[in-house]
C-alpha positions in Angstrom: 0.0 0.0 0.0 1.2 3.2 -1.4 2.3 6.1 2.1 -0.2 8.0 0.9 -2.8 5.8 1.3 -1.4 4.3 4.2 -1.4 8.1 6.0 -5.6 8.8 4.8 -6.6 5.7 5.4 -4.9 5.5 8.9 -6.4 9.9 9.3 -10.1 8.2 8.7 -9.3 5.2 11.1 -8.9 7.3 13.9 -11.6 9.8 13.2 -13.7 6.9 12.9 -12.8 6.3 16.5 -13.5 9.5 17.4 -17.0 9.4 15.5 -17.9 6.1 17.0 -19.5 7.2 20.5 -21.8 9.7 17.9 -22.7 6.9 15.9 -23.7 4.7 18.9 -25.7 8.0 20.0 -27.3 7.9 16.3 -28.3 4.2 16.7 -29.7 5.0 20.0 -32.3 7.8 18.9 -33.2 6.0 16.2 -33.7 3.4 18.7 -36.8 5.2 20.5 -38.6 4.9 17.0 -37.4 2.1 16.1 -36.0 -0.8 18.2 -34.6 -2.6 15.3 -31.8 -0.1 15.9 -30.7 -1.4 19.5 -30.9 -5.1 18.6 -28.6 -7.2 17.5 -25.4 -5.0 18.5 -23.0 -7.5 19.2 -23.2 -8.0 14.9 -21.9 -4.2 14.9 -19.4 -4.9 16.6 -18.8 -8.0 14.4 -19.0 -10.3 17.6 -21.9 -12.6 16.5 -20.9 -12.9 12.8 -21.8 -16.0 11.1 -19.2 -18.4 10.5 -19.2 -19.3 7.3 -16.8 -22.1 5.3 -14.1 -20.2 3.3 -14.1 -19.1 -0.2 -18.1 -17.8 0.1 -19.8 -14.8 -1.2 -20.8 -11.9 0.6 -23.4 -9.1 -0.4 -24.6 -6.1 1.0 -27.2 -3.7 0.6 -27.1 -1.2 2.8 -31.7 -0.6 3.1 -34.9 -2.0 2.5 -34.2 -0.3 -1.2 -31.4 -2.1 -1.8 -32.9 -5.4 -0.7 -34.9 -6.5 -3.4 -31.9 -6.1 -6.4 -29.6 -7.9 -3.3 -32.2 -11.0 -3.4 -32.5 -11.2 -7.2 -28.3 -11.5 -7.6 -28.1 -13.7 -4.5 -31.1 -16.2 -6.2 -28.9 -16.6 -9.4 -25.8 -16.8 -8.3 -27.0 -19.7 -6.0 -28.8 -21.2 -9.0 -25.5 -20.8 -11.1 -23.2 -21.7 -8.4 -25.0 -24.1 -5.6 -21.2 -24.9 -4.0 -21.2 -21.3 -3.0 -21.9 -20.2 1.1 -23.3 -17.0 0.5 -23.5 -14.1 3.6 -25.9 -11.4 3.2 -25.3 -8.1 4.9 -27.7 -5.0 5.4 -26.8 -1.4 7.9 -30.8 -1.0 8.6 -33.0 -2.7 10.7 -35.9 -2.6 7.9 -33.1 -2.9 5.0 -32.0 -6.4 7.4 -35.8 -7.7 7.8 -36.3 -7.8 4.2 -33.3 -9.5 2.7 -34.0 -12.2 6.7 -37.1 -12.4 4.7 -35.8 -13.3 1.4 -32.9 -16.2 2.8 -33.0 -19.4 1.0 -30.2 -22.8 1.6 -26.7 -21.7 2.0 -27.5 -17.9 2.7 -26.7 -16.4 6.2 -27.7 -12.9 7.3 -26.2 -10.3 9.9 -25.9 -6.9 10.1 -23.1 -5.2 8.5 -20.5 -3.6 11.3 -19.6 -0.3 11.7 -16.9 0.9 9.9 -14.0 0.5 12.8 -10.7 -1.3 12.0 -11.3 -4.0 15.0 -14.8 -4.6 13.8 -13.4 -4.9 10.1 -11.0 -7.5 10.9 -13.3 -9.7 13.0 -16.2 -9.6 10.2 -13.4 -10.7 7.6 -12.2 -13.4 9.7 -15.5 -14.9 10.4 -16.7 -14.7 6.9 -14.2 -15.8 5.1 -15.3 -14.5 2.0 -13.5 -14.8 -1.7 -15.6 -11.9 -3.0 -17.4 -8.9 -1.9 -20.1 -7.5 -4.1 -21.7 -4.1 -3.2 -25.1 -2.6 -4.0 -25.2 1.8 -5.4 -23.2 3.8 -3.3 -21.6 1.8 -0.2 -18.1 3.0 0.1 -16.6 2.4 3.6 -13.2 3.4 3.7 -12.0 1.6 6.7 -13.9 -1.5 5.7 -12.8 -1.2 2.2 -9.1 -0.9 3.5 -9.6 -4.1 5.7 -10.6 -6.2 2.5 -7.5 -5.1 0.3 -5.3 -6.3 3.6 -7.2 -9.5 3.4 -7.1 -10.4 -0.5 -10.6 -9.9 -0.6 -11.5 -8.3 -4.2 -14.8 -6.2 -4.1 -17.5 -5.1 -7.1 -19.9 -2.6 -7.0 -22.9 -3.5 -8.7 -25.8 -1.4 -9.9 -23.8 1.5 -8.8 -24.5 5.1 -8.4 -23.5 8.3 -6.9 -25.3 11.4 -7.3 -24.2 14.9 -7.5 -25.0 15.5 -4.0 -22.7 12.7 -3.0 -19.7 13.1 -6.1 -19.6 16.5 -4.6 -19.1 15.1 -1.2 -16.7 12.7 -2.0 -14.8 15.0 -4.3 -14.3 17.2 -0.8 -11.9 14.1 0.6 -10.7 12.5 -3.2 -7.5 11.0 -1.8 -9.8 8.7 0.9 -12.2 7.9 -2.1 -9.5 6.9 -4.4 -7.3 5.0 -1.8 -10.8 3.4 -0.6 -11.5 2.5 -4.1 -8.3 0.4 -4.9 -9.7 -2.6 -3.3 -12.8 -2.9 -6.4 -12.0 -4.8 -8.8 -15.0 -3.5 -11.4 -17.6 -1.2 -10.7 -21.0 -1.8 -12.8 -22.4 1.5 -13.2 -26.5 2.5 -13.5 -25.4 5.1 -15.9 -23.0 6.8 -18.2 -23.3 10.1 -15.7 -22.2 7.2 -12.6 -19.4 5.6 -14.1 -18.0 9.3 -15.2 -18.0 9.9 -11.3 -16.9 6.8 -9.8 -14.0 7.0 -13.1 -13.2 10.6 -11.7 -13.0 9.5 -7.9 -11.2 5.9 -8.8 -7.5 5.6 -9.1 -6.3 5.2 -12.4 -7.2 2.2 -14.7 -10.0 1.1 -12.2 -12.8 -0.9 -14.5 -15.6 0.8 -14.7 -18.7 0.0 -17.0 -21.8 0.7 -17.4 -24.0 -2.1 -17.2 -27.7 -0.6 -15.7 -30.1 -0.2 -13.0 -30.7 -3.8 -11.2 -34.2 -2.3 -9.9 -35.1 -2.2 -13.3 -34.6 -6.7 -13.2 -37.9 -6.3 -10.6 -40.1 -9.3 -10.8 -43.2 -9.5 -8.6 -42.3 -12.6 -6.0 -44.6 -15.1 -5.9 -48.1 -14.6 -4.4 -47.9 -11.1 -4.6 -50.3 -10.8 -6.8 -52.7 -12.8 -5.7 -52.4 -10.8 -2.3 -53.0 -7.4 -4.4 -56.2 -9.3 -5.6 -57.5 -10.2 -2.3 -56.5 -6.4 -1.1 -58.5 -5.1 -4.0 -61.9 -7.4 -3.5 -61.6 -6.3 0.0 -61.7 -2.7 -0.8 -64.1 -3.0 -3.7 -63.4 -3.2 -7.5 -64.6 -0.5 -8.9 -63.1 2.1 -5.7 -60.8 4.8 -7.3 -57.3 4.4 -5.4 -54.0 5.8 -5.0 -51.3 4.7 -2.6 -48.3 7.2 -1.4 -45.6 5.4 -1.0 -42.2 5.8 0.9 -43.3 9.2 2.3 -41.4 11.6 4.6 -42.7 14.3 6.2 -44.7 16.4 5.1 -45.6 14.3 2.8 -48.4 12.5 4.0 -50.0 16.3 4.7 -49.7 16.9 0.9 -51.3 13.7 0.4 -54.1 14.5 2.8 -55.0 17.8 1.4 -55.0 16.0 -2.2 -56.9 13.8 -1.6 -59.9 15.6 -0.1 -59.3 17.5 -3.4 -60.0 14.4 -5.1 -63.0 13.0 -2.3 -64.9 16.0 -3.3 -65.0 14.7 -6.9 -64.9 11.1 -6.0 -66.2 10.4 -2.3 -65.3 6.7 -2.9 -62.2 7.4 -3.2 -59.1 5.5 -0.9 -56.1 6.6 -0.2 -53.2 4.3 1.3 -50.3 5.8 3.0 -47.0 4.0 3.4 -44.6 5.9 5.1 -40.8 5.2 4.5 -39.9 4.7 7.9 -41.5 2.3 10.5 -40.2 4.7 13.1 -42.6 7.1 11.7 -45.8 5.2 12.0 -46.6 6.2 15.0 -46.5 9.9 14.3 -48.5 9.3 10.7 -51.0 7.3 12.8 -51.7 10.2 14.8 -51.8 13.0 11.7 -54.1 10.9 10.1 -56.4 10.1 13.5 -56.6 14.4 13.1 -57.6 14.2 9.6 -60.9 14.5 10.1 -61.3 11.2 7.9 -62.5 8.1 8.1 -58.9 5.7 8.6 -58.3 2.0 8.7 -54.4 0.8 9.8 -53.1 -2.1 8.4 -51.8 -3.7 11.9 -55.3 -3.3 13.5 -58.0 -3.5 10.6 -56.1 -6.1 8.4 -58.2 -4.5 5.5 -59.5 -1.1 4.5 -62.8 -1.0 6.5 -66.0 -0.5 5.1 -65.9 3.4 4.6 -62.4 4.6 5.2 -61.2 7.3 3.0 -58.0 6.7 4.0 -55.7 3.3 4.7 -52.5 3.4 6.5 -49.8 0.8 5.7 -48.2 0.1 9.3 -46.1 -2.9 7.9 -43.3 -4.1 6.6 -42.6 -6.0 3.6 -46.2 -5.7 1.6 -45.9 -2.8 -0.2 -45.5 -4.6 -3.7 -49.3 -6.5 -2.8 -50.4 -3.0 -2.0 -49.0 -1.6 -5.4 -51.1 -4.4 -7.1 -53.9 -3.4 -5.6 -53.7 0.4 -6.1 -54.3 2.4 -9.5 -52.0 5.0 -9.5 -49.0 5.7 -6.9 -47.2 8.7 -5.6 -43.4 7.5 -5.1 -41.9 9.9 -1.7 -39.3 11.4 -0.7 -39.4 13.5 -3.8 -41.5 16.8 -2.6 -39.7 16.2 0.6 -35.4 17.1 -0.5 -34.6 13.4 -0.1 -34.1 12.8 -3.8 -36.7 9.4 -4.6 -37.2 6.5 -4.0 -37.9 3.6 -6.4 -40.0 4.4 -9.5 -39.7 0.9 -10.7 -41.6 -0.7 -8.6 -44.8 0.8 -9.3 -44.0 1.1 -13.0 -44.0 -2.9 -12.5 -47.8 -3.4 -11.7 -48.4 -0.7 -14.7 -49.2 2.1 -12.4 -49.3 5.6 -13.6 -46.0 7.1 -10.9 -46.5 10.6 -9.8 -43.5 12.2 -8.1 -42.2 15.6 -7.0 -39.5 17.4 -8.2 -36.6 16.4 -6.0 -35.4 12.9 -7.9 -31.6 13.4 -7.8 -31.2 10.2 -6.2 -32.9 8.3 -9.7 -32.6 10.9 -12.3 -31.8 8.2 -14.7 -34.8 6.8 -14.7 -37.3 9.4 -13.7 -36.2 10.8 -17.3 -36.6 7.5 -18.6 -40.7 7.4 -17.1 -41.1 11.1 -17.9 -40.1 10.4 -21.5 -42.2 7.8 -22.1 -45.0 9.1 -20.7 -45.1 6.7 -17.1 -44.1 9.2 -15.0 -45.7 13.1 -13.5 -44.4 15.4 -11.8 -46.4 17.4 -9.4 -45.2 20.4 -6.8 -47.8 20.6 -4.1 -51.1 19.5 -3.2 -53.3 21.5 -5.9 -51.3 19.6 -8.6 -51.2 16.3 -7.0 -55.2 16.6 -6.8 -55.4 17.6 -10.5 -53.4 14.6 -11.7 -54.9 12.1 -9.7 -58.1 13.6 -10.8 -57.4 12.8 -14.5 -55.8 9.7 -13.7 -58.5 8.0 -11.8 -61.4 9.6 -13.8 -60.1 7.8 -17.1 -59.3 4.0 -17.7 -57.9 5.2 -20.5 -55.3 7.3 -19.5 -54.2 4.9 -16.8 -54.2 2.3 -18.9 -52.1 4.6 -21.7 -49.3 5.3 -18.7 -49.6 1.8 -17.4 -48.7 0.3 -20.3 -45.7 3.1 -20.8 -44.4 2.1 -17.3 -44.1 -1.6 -18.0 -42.8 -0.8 -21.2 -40.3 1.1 -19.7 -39.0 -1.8 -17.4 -38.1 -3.9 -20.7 -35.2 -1.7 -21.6 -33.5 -2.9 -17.8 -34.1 -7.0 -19.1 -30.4 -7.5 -19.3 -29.4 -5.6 -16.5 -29.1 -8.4 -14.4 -27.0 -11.1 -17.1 -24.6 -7.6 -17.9 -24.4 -7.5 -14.0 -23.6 -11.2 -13.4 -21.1 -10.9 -16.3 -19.2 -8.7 -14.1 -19.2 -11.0 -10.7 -18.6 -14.6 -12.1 -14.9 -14.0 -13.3 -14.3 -12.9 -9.9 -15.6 -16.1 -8.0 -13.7 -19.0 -6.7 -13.1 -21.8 -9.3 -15.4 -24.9 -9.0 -14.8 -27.5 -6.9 -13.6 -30.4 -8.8 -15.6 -33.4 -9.1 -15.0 -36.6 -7.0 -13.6 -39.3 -7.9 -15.5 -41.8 -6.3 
């Protein structure tokens, strides 16, 4: 390892020491919200990771966004390589529940640890792996460091990094860059990502563009059939709309749209899904001082007769709630958070409405927009006047439906492009026995 990197590298390992009783302090406010965040702690710590045989596969994905495209390249690389232990990390309690949710034979789960040299080591050691493979923009520097020590080659998959973060990264280039020597390809979402991650990189690191995984989305199985039995419950021919992934204040933009839309359409449901479970609480509340008529998903089961509005309290059934809806409004995107996924709606042929703030997914919001999947609305009045159209003509949903899947068949070799990249990397076969 070059002085240079040796000297950042060792700069951030001591910061990281410094920051560590503020990230415990982070964990534990979360914590209030959201116990997730206090349990489990010995696997931050990298005390309680599995033990796995050596020469394995690990993959992480940091969320619950994350978790879905981490599944889908797990599945095949376990249907293409069976001999393989895989270990399957995640840094957030919900983003942890999904992929616990997803394990199949020879995949083990734990949290990721915190990015401290002891904490490195002792993950490393346990897991043994021959190859890590990263999901978008996970670049830990100390962790990063600890698998270039170890021989451990890494590739980041489906990766992206947005101005907001290029610029942020561009602030501390020598840590990127000496973080950076331990990939051994990054797979970019777009041409705009593999320009950054090129610029950040030291010289001659691979970088290609290969795609957007979330754009391999496939429905898992019965999820449809749930969305049917959500939809008979609420009644076929009720107009509805779900908000997905909100942050505050979006579910008061919601509100306020949709009695825009109840005075036009009394039947009318609205289902809110707030991003974070930590949140429900607090949504629960705002909605109880709505003045409408609510139904939550942990107490009712399913809308009840006569609520205008339905709160998703739960974990893991958006995608049966997306089936069952007729247009969605993707969050996080009136609030400055930059989006969320636009796929997954555009999936189940839903019109997507979003606001203006998708810097996280600009790729593909201008792929939607283009096409004619996607609308952008600013505030409440607009929100009303697009749902309005939407849900007054089959047509037009049908029209931006159809767009939306359409859309989703220019992503169907993301995930082959993306495998491309991983299988040189893996251990050779065990040879056959003899006997």
């Amino acid at each position: 390892m070059a002085l240079r990197d040796k000297v950042v590298l060792g700069a951030y390992g001591a910061l990281s020491w410094i920051a560590a009783p503020a990230m415990c302090g982070y964990m534990l406010a979360r914590s209030a919200r959201d116990p997730g965040w206090r349990r489990r702690l010995s696997e931050r710590w990298a005390i309680r990771t599995p033990q796995l045989p050596p020469g394995g596969v690990w993959l992480h994905g940091s969320s619950l966004g994350e978790a879905g495209a981490l599944s889908v390249v797990a599945g095949e690389l376990r249907a293409r390589r069976p001999d393989l232990p895989m270990l399957l990390t995640a840094f957030t309690p919900a983003g942890s529940a999904a992929i616990q949710g997803r394990l199949r034979e020879s995949q083990s789960h734990c949290f990721l640890p915190l990015d401290l040299g002891v904490a490195n080591r002792r993950f490393l050691r346990a897991a043994r792996p021959a190859l890590g493979v990263i999901l978008e923009t996970e670049i830990w520097p100390g962790l990063y460091a600890a698998c270039r020590s170890a021989g451990v080659p890494l590739a980041i998959v489906s990766a992206r990094l947005s101005e907001r973060s290029h610029a942020r990264y561009r602030r501390v280039r020598g840590l990127a860059s000496a973080a950076l020597r331990a990939v051994r390809v990054v797979g970019a979402q777009s041409d705009e990502d593999a320009r950054r991650f090129a610029e950040l990189g030291p010289d001659g690191l691979d970088v290609r563009m290969t795609g957007n995984l979330k754009f391999h989305f496939r429905p898992e199985a019965g999820v449809l059939e749930r969305g049917a039995e959500i939809r008979r419950a609420i009644g076929p021919h009720r107009p509805v709309w779900i908000a997905a992934s909100t942050h505050e204040p979006e579910e008061n933009v919601a509100l306020e749209a949709h009695r825009q839309v109840l005075a036009g359409r009394e039947d009318a449901l609205l289902i809110i899904a707030p991003r974070h479970r930590e949140r429900f609480a607090a949504v629960r509340a705002l909605l109880r001082q709505s003045g409408l008529k609510i139904g939550v998903r942990s107490g009712d089961g399913f809308p009840p007769p006569g609520a205008q509005v339905f709160l998703l309290d739960t974990l893991g059934e958006m995608n049966a709630f997306y089936a069952a809806a007729d247009v969605a409004f993707v969050g996080g995107s009136i609030a400055k958070v930059g989006g969320h996924n636009l796929l997954e709606p555009a999936a189940f042929g839903l019109p997507v409405l979003a606001g203006p703030h998708l810097f996280q997914t600009r790729d593909t919001a201008r792929l939607l927009s283009e096409a004619g999947a996607l609308f952008s609305v600013h505030d409440a009045r607009e929100l009303a006047g697009r749902l309005a159209r939407l849900l007054d003509s089959e047509l037009a949903q049908r029209s931006a439906g159809e767009a939306a899947r359409n859309c989703l068949a220019a992503g169907e070799n993301v995930l082959e492009e993306t495998l491309a990249l991983i299988e040189p990397l893996l251990p050779a076969r065990p040879a056959p026995s003899s006997g």
